[in-house]
C-alpha positions as a Python dict, from the first residue, in 0.01 Angstrom:
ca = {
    (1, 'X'): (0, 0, 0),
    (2, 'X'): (246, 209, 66),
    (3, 'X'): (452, 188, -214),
    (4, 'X'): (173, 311, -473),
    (5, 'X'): (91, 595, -238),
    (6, 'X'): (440, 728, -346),
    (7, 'X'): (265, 800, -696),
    (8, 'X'): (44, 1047, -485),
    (9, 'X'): (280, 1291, -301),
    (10, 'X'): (-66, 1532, -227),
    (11, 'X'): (-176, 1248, 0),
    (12, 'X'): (-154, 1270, 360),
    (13, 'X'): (-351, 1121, 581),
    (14, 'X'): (-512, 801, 543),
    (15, 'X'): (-848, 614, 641),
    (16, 'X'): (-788, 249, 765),
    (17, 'X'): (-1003, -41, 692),
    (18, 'X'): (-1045, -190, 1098),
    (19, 'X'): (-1235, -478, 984),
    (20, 'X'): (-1634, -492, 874),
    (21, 'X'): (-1718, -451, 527),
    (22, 'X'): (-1378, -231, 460),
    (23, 'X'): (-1215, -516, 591),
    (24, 'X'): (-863, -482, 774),
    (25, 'X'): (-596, -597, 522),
    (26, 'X'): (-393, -295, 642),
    (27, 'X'): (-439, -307, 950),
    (28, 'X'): (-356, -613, 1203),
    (29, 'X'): (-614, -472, 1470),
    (30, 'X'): (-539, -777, 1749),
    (31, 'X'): (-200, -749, 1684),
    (32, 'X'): (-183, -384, 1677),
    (33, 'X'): (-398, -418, 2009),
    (34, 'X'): (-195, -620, 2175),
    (35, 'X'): (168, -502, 2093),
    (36, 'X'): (229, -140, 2191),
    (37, 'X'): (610, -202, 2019),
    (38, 'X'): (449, -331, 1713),
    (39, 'X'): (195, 23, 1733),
    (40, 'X'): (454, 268, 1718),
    (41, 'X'): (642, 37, 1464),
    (42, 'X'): (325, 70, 1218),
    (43, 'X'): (250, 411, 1307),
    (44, 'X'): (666, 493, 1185),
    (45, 'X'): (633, 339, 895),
    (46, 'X'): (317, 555, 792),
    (47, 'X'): (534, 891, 929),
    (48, 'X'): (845, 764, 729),
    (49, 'X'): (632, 803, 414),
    (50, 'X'): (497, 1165, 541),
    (51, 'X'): (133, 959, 592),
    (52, 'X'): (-62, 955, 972),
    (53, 'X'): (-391, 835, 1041),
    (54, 'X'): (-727, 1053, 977),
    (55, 'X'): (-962, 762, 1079),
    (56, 'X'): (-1005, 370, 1152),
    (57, 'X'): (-1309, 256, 949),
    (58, 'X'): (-1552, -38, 1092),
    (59, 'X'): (-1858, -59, 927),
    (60, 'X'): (-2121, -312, 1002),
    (61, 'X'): (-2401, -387, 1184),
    (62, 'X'): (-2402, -392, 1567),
    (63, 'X'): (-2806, -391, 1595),
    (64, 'X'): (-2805, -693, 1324),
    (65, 'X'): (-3131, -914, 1360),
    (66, 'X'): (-2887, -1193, 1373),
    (67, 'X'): (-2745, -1211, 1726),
    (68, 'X'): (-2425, -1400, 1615),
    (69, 'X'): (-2372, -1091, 1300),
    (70, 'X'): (-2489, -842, 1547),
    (71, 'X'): (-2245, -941, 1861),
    (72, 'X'): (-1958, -985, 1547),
    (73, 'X'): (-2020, -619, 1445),
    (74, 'X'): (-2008, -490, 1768),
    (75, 'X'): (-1670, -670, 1895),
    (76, 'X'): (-1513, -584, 1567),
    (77, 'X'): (-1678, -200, 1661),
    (78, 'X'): (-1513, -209, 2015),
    (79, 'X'): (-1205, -341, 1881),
    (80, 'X'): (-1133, -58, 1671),
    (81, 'X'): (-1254, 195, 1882),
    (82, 'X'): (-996, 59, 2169),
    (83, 'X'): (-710, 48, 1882),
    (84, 'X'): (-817, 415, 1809),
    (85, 'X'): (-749, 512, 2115),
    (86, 'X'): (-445, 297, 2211),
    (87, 'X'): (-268, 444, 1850),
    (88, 'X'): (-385, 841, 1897),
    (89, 'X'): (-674, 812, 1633),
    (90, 'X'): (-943, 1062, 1712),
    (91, 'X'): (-1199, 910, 1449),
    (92, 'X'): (-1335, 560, 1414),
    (93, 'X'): (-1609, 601, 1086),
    (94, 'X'): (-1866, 347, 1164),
    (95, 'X'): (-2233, 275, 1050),
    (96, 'X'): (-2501, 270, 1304),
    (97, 'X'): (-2626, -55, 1170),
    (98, 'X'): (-2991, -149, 1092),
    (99, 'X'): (-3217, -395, 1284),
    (100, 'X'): (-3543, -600, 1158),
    (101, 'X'): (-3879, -491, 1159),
    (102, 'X'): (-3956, -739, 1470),
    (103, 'X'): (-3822, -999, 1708),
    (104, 'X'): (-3872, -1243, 1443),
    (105, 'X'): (-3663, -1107, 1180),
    (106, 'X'): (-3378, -1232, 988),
    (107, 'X'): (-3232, -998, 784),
    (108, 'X'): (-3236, -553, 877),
    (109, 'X'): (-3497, -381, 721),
}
């Protein structure tokens, strides 16, 4: 990723994928969570190439009608929202989510 951002010198700050539907192929989140070395490692490698973070994207759907999507969506939610905070990153862009018409739902209306 970095490498083709060279191309784009005007660039510089970035919005991270955290997992969801933007996925996190940028970004090991647990990893990142876990390892305050490997953090600061990540977050110099960005600076080296003039880059920081503007946001962490996570969008899904924490108020799914499907408990097991919905409790998914929210971990993945509170997981970004802790990495945010652990790596200096004032915005996490998130959707609100969507639930079903009723208890007996299946899919958000």
């Amino acid at each position: 990723m970095l490498q083709e951002l060279k191309r784009y010198p005007q660039i510089e700050m970035l919005e991270i994928g955290a997992g969801g539907w933007p996925g996190s192929a940028h970004l090991p989140v647990d990893a990142l969570r876990k390892d305050a070395g490997r953090r600061r490692e990540y977050l110099a490698k960005l600076k080296e190439h003039g880059l920081r973070i503007s946001a962490l994207s996570c969008h899904g759907n924490p108020v799914h009608p499907s408990e097991e999507i919905a409790r998914r969506d929210d971990e993945t939610l509170r997981s970004t929202i802790e990495l945010a905070a652990a790596m200096g990153v004032e915005t996490v862009v998130a959707f609100s989510g969507c639930p079903g018409d009723s208890s007996k739902d299946r899919t958000p209306n």
